[in-house]
BADRENFI-811870 format. One record per residue (C-alpha): x, y, z. Coordinates in nm, 4 decimals, padded with zeros to 6 digits. Example, Ala and Ser with C-alpha at 12.3 -4.5 7.8 and 13.67 -1.06 7.14 Angstrom:
u, v, w
01.2300, -00.4500, 00.7800
01.3670, -00.1060, 00.7140
//
This chain:
u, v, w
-05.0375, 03.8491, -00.7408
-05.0757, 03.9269, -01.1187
-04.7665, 03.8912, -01.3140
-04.7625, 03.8586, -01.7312
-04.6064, 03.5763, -01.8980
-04.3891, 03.6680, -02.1262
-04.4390, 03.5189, -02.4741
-04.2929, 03.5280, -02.8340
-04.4399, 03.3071, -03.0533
-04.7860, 03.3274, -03.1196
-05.0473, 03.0923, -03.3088
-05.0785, 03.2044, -03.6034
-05.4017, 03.3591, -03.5896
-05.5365, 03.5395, -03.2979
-05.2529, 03.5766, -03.0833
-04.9894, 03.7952, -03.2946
-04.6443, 03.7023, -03.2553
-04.3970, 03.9206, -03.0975
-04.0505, 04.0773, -03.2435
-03.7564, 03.8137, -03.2256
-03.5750, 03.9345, -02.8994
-03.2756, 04.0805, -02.9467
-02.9616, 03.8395, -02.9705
-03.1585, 03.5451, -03.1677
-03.0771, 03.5386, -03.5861
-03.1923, 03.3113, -03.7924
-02.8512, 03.0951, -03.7721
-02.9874, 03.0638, -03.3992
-03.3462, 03.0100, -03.4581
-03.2545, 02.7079, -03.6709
-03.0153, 02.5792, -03.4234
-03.2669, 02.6269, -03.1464
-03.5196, 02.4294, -03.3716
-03.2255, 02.1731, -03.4405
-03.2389, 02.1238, -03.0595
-03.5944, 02.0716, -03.0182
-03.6713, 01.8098, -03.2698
-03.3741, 01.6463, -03.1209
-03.5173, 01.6635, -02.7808
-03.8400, 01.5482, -02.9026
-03.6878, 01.2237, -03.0937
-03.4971, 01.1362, -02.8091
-03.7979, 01.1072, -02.6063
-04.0385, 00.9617, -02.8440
-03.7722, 00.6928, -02.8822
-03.7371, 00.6287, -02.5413
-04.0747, 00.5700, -02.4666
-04.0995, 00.3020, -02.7434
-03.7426, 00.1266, -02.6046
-03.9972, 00.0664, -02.2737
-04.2429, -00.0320, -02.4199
-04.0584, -00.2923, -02.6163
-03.8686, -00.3697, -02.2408
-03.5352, -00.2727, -02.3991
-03.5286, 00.0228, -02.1623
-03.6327, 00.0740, -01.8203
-03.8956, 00.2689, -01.6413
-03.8684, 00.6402, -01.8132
-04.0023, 01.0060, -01.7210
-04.1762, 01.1469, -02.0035
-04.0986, 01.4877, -02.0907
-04.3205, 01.5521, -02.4400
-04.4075, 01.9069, -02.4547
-04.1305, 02.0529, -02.2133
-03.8540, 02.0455, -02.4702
-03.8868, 02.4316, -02.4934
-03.7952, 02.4516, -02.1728
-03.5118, 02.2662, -02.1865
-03.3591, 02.3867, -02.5013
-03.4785, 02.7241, -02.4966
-03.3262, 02.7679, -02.1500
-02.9790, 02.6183, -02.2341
-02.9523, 02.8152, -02.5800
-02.9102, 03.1119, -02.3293
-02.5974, 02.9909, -02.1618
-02.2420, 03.0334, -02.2314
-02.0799, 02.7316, -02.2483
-01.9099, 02.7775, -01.9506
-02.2158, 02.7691, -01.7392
-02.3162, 02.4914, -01.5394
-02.6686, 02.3561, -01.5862
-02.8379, 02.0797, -01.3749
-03.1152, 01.8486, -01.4799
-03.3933, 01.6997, -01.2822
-03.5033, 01.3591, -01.4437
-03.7172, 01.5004, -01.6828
-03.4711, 01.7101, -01.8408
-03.2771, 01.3905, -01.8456
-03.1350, 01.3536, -02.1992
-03.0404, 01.7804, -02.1868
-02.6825, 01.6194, -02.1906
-02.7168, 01.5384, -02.5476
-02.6951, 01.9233, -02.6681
-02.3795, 01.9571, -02.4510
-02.2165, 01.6838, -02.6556
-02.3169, 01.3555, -02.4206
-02.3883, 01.0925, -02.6153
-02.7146, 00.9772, -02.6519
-02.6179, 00.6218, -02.6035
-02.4826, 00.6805, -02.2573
-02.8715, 00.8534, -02.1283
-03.0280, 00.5114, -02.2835
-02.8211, 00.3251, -02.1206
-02.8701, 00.4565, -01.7830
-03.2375, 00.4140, -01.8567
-03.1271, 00.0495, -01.9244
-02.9911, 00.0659, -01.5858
-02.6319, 00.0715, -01.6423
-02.3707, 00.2194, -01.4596
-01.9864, 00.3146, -01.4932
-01.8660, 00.4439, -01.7916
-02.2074, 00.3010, -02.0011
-02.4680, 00.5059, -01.7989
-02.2999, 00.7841, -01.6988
-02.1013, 01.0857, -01.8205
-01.8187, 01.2785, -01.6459
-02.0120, 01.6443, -01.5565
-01.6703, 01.8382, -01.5365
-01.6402, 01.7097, -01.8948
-01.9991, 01.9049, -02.0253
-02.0539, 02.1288, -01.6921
-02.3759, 01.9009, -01.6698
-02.4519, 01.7794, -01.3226
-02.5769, 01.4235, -01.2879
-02.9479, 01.3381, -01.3573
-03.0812, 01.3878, -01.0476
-03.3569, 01.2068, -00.9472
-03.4202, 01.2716, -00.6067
-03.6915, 01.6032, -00.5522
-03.4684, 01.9423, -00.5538
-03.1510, 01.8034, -00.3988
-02.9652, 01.9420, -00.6925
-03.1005, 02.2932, -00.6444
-02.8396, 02.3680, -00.3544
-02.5434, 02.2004, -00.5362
-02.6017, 02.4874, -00.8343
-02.6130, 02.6970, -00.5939
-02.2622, 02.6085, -00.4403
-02.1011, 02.5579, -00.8026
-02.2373, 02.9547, -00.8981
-02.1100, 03.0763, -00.5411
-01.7407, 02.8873, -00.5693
-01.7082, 03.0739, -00.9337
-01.7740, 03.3697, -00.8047
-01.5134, 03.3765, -00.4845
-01.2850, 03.2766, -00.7561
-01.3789, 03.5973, -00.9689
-01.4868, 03.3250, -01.2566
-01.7867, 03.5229, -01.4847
-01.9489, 03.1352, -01.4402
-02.3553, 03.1146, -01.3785
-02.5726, 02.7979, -01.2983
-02.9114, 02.7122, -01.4402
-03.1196, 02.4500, -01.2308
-03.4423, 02.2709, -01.3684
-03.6820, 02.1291, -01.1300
-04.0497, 02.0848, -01.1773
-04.3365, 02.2356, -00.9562
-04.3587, 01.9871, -00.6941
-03.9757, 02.0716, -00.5826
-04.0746, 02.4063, -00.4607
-04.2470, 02.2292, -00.1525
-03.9158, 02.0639, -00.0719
-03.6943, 02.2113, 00.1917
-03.4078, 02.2149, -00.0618
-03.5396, 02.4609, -00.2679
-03.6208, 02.7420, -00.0105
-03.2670, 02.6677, 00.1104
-03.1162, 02.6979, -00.2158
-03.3073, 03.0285, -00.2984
-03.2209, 03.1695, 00.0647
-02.8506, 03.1155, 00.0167
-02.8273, 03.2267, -00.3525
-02.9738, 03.5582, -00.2449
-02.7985, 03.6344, 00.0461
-02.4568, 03.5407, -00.1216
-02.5644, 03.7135, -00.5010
-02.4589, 03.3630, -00.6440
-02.5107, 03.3758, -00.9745
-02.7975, 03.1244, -01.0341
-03.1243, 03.0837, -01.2568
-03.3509, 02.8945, -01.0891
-03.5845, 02.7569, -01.4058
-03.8772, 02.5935, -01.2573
-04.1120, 02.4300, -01.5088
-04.4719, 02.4082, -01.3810
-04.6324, 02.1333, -01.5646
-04.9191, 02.1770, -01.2852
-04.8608, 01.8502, -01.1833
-04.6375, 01.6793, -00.8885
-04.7323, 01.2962, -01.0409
-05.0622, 01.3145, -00.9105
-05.1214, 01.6037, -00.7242
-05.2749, 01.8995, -00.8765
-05.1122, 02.2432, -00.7919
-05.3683, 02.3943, -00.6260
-05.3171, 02.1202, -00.3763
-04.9879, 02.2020, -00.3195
-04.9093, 02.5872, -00.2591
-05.1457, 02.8022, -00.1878
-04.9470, 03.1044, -00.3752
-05.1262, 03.1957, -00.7125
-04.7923, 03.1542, -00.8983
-04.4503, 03.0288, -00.8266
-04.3125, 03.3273, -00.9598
-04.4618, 03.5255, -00.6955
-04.2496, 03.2986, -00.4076
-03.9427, 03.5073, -00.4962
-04.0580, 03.7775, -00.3114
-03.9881, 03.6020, -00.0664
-03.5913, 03.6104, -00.0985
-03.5416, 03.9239, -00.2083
-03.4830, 03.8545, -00.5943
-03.6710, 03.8566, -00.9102
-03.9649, 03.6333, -01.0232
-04.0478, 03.5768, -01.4001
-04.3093, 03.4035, -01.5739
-04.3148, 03.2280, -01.8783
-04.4958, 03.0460, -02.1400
-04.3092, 02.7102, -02.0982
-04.4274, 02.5771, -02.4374
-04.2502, 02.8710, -02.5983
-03.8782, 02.8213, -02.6384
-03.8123, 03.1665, -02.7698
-03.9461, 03.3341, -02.4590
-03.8193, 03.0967, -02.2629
-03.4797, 03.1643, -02.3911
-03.5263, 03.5820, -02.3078
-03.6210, 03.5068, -01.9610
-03.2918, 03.2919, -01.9322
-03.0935, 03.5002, -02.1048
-03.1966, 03.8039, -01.9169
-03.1697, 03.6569, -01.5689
-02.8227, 03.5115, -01.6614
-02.7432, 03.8743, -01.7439
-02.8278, 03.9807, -01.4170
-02.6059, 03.7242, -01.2561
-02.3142, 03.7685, -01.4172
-02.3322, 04.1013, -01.3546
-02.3286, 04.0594, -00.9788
-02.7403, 04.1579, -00.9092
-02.7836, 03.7295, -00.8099
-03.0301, 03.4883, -00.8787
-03.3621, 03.5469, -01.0483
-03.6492, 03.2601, -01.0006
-03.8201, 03.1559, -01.3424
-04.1844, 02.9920, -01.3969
-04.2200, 02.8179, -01.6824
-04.6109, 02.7651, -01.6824
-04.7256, 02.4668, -01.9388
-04.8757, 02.1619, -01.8906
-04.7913, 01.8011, -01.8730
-04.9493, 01.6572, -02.1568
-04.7942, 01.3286, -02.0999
-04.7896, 01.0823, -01.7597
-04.5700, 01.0980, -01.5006
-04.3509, 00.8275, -01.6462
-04.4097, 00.5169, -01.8418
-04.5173, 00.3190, -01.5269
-04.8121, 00.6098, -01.4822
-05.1743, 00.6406, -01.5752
-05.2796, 00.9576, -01.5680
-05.6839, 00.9308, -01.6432
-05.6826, 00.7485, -01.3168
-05.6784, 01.1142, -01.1728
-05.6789, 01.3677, -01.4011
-05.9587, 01.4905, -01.6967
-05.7711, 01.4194, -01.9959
-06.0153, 01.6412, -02.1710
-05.8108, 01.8985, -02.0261
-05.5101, 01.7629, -02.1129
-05.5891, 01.7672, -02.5344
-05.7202, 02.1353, -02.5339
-05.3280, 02.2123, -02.3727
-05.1903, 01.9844, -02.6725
-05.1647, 02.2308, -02.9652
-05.0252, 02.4621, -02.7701
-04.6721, 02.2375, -02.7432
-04.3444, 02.4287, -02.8834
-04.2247, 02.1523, -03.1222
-04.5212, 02.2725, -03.3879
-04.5785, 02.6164, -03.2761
-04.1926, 02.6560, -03.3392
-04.2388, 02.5137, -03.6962
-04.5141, 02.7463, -03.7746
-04.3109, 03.0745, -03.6375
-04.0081, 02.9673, -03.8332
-04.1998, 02.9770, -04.1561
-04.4012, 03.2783, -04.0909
-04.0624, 03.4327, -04.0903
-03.9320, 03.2521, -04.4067
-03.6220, 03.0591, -04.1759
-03.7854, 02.7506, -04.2478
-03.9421, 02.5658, -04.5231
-04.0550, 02.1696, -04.5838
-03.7122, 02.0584, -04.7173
-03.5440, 02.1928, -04.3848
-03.7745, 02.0404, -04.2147
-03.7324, 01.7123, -04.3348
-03.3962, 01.7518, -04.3634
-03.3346, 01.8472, -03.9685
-03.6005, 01.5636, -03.8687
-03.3801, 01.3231, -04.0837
-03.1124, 01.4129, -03.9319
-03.2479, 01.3304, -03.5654
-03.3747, 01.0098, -03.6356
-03.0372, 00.9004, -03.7984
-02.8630, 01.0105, -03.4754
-03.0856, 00.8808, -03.2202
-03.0942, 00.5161, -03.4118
-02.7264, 00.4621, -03.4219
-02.7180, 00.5501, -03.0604
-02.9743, 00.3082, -02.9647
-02.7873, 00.0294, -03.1901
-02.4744, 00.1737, -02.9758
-02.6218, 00.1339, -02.6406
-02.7807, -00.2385, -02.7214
-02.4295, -00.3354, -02.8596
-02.2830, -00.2935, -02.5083
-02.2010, -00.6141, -02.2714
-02.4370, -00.5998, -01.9402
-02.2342, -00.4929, -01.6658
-02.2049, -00.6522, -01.3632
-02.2614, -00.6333, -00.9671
-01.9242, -00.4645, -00.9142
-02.0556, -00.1247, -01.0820
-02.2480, -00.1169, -00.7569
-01.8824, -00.0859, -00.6276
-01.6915, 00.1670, -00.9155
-01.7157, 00.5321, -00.8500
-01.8101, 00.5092, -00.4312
-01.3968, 00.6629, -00.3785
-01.1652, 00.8676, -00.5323
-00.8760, 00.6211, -00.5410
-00.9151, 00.2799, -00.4257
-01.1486, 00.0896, -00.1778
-01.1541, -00.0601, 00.1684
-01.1401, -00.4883, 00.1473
-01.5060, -00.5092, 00.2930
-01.6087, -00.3702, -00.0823
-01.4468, -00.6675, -00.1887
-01.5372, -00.9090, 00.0290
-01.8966, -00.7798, -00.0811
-01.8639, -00.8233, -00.3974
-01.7167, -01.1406, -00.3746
-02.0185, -01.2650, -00.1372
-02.2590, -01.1001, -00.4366
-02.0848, -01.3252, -00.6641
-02.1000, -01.6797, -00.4888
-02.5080, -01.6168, -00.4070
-02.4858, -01.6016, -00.7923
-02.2442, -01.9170, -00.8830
-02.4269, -02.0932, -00.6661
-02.8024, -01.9445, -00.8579
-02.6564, -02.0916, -01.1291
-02.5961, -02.4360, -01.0432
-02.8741, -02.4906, -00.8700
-03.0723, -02.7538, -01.0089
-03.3904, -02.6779, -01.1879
-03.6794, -02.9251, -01.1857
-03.9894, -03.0045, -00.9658
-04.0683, -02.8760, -00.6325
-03.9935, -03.1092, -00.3607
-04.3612, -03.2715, -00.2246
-04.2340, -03.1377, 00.1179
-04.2143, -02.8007, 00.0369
-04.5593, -02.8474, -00.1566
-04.7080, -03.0047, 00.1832
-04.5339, -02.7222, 00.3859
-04.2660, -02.9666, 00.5955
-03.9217, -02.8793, 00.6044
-03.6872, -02.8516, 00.3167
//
């Protein structure tokens, strides 16, 4: 099924730009760019945190920050949104503080790692493939039998659409009208396997069909277009027509996630001829084709990033390591049965007793293999 993708921002050269939709002035151009180079400095400094072991294992999301802050510029700030992993730090431009996403990359939980989502109408990072797709669903569905003009916008990469979870989600949000944007950001990759290996459908877009509602394609490393295709789909839900399916077609330039090697089964030739194409430059040329931005901007916005991003890092490293019973915290409402405690209390004496145990050479029995 041929379908156009919509795009706004050209290169420069051969491929013209298009008008500025309707809705975006400069004021919001610059705060959309604001967002990206945010995005991107998060990220960049995340991967170098692992690599220095100060963080743990992260998923890389270099090149899909269009999709992430185009997307959300389109809400109201009553909307809910709902990040997969990779759109893992969107928290920050809904006031989260940076600190808090590093440190639940450092593996913290409680109050450290994690951020109340009534307080930002963010969901939790969810990590699991497309379980969060039906919880938007059912947040976009309860405003509505409440008469609340509140959508939901759910991220979730390509290789969620062969979950059960999403074909749910899209099944109910139709049927009901919830009002729901279902952004799904094909990077053409589900860690290793290619799409073509995973759907047999041309396009994602196209799977809408299926459910009754509209399908829209995008170019996912342009966060102007991707904001119109939000913007317009959340304009059909809040005015009662339902959800509307969105393909963000890019590329994922970089790995899975820091524990991933891509060459071992991709061409990585590929891979650099997708690279200029990413929004964080191609946004920095439109801007100054249309005289919003110049080099002192710039500089100026990039600054401003970096300052952020390494005072929350300082933040997050000044915290105290917490300890087993955030394994406990959260799990209830308002207390917790005794065999939580008497857990916790067993976690702690295997870890008194760790600590006293003495260190020195192993026994020659347990070298020989006799009893100990």
């Amino acid at each position: 099924m041929a379908m156009e993708i919509i795009r706004i921002i050209g290169n420069g050269s051969e491929v013209p730009d298009a008008p500025v939709p309707e809705g975006l002035g400069g004021k919001d151009l610059l705060e959309l760019y604001r967002w990206l180079i945010l995005l991107r400095t998060f990220d960049e400094r995340a991967v170098a945190l692992q690599r220095q072991g100060r963080i743990g294992t992260y998923a890389i999301y270099w090149g899909e920050e269009g999709t992430q802050a185009g997307a959300l510029y389109a809400c109201e700030e009553t909307d809910w949104v709902f990040p997969s992993y990779r759109q893992n730090s969107i928290g920050i431009l809904r006031g989260v503080n940076p600190a808090t996403i590093y440190a639940w990359w450092r593996g913290y939980g409680g109050k450290l790692g994690f951020y109340n989502p009534r307080d930002h109408r963010t969901g939790p990072i969810c990590v699991p493939i497309a379980t969060h797709l039906p919880h938007a669903v059912g947040v976009a569905w309860a405003a509505k039998q409440r008469g609340d003009s509140v959508a939901s916008l759910a991220w979730f990469g390509d290789g969620a659409t062969s979950e059960g979870d999403f074909h749910e989600a899209l099944n109910f949000a139709s049927v009901w009208k919830a009002p729901t944007v279902f952004f799904c950001v094909n990077n053409q990759w589900a860690i290793s396997t290619p799409y073509h290996k995973q759907t047999a459908s041309q396009t994602i877009a196209e799977k809408a069909s299926g459910y009754n509602m509209p399908g829209v394609r995008v170019d996912g490393f342009d966060p102007v277009a991707c904001w119109k295709a939000t913007r317009d789909a959340l304009d059909r839900a809040r005015a009662g027509e339902g959800p509307t399916l969105i393909e963000a077609y890019c590329y994922r330039i970089a790995p899975h996630g820091t524990a991933d090697d891509p060459r071992l089964y991709r061409d990585e030739s590929v891979t650099e001829r997708w690279r200029p194409l990413e929004p964080v430059n191609r946004m920095t040329g439109f801007l100054q084709r249309l005289g919003i931005l110049d080099e002192d901007k710039e500089a100026a916005i990039r600054a401003e990033a970096k300052e952020l991003i390494a005072a929350s890092v300082k933040e997050m490293e000044s915290y105290t390591q917490p300890g087993q019973e955030v394994l406990f915290d959260g799990v209830y409402a308002s207390g917790r049965p005794w065999t939580f405690d008497e857990g916790l209390e067993e976690l702690r004496s295997v870890e008194r007793a760790a600590e006293v145990r003495p260190v020195g050479p192993v026994p020659a029995s347990s070298e020989q293999g006799g009893d100990v």
